[in-house]
Backbone as a chain_set.jsonl record, in Angstrom:
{"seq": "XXXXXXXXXXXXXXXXXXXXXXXXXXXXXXXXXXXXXXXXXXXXXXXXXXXXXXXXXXXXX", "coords": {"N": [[53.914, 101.223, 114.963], [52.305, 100.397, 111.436], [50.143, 97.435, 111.122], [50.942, 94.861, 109.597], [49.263, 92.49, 107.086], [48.731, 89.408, 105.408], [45.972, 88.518, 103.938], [43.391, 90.115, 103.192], [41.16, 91.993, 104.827], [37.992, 92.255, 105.359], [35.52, 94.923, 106.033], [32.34, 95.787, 107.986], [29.32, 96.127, 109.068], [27.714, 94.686, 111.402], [24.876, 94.431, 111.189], [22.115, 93.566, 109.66], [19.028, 94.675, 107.494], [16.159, 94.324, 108.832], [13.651, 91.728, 108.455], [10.83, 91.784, 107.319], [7.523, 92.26, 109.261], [4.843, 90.181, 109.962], [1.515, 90.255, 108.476], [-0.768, 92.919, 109.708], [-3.652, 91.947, 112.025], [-6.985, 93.066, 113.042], [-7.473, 92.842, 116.316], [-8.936, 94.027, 118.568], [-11.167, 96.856, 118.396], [-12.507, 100.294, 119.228], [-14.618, 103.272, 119.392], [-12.733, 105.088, 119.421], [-9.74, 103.697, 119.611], [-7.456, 101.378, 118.555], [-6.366, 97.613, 118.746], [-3.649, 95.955, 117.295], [-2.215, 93.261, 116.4], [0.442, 90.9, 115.222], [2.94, 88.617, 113.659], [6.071, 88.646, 114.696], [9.342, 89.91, 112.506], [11.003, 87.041, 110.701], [13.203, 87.156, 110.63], [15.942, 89.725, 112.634], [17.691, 91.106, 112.55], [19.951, 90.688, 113.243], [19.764, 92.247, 115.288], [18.091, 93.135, 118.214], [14.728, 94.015, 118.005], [13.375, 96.848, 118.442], [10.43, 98.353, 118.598], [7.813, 99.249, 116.685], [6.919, 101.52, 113.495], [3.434, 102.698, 112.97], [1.676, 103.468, 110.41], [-1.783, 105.51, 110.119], [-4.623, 105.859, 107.725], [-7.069, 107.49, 106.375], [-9.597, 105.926, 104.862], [-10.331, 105.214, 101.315], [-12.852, 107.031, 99.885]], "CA": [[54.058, 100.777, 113.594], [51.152, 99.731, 111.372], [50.155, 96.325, 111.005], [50.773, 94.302, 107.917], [48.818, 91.617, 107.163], [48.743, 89.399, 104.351], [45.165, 88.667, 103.501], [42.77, 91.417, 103.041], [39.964, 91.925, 105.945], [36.081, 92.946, 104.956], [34.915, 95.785, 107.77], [31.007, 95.871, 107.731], [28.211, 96.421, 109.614], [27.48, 93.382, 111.811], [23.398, 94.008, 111.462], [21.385, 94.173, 108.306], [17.871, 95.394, 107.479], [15.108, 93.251, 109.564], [12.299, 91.397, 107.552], [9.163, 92.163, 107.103], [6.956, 91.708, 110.267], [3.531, 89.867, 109.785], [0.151, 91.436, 108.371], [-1.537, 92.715, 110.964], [-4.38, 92.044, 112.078], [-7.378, 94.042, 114.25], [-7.491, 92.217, 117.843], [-9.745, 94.771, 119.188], [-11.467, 98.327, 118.075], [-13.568, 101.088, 119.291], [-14.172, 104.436, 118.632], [-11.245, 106.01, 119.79], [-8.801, 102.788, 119.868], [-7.944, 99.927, 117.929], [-5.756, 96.939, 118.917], [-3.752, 95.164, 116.756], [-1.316, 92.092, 116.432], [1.018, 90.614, 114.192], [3.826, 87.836, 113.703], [7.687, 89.121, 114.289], [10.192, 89.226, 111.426], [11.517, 85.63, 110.693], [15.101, 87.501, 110.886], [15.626, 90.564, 113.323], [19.03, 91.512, 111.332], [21.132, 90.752, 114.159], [19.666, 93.415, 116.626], [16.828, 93.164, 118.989], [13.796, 95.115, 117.371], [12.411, 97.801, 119.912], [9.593, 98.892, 118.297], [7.208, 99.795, 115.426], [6.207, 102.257, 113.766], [2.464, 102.333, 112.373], [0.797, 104.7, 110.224], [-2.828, 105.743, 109.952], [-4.925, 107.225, 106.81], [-8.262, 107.183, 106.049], [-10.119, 104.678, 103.795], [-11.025, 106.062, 100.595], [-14.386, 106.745, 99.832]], "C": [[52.74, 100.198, 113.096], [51.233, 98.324, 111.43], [50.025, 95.655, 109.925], [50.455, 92.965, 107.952], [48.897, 90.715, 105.442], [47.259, 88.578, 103.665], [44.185, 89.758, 104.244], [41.636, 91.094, 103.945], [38.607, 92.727, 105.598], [35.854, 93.359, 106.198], [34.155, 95.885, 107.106], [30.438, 95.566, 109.152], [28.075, 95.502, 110.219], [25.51, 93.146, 111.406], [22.807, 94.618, 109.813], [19.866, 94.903, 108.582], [16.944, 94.344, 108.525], [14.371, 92.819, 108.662], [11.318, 91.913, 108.068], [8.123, 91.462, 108.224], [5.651, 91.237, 109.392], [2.374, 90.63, 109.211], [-0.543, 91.631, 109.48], [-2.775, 92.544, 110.514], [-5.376, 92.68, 113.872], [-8.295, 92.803, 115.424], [-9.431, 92.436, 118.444], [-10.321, 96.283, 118.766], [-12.49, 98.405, 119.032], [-13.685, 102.215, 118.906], [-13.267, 104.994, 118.694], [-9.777, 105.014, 119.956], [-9.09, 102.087, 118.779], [-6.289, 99.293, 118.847], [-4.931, 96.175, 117.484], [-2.541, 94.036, 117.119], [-0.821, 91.758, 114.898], [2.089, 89.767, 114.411], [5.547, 88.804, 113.782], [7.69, 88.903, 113.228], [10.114, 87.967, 111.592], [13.01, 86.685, 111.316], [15.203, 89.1, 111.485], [17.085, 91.41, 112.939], [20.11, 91.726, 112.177], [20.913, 91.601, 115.353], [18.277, 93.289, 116.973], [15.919, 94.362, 118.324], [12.851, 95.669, 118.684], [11.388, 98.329, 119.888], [8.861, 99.081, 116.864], [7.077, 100.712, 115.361], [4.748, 102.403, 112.551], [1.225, 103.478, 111.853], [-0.744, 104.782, 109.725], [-3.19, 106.361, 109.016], [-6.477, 106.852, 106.679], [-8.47, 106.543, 104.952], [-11.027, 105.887, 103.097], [-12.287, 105.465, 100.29], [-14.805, 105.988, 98.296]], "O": [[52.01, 99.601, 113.888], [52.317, 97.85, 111.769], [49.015, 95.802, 109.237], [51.11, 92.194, 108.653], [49.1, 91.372, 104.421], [47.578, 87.906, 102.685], [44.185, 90.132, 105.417], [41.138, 89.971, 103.866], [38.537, 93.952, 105.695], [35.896, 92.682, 107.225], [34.344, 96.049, 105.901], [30.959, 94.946, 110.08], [28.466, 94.691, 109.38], [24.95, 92.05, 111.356], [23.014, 95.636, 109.153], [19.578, 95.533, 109.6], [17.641, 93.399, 108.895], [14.313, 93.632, 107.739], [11.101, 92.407, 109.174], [7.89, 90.257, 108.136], [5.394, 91.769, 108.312], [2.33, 91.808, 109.565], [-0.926, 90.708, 110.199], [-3.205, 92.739, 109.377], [-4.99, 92.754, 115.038], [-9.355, 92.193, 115.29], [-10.432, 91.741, 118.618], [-9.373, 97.042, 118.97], [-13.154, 97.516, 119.564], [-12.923, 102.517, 117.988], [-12.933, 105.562, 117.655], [-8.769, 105.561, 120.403], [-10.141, 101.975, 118.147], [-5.419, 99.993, 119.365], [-5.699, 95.828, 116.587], [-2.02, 94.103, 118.232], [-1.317, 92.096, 113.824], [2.509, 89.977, 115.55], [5.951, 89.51, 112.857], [6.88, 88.208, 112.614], [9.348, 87.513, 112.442], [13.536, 86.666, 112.429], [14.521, 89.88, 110.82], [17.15, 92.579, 113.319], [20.987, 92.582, 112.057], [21.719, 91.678, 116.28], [17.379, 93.331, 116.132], [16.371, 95.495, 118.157], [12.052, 95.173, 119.479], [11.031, 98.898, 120.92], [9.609, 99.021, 115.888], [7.004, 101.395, 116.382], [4.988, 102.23, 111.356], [0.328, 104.061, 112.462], [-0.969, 104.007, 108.796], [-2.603, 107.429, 108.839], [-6.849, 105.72, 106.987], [-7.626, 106.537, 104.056], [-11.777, 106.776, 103.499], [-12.746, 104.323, 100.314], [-15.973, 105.682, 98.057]]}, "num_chains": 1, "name": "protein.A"}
């Protein structure tokens, strides 16, 4: 039989978006490497953050 309840139940997502990690900044470069670093989120949106990801473009001329 179903179950009847008599106030209404909100189903959602337990984890939101993450904030915004730190600016980075460059640690270490050379020609073929760079290093960098940066502050965590403040808020990780409920789920352990496993990774970045960090994209490269060239500096306009």
């Amino acid at each position: 039989e179903p179950l009847v309840i008599e106030t209404p139940v909100l189903i959602k997502n337990p984890f939101t978006e993450p904030g915004q990690p730190g600016t980075p900044q460059c640690v270490e470069r050379d020609r073929d490497r760079i290093e960098l670093k940066w502050n965590p989120p403040k808020s990780d949106g409920g789920n352990p953050i496993k990774g970045y990801q960090i994209e490269r473009r060239e500096k306009a001329a």
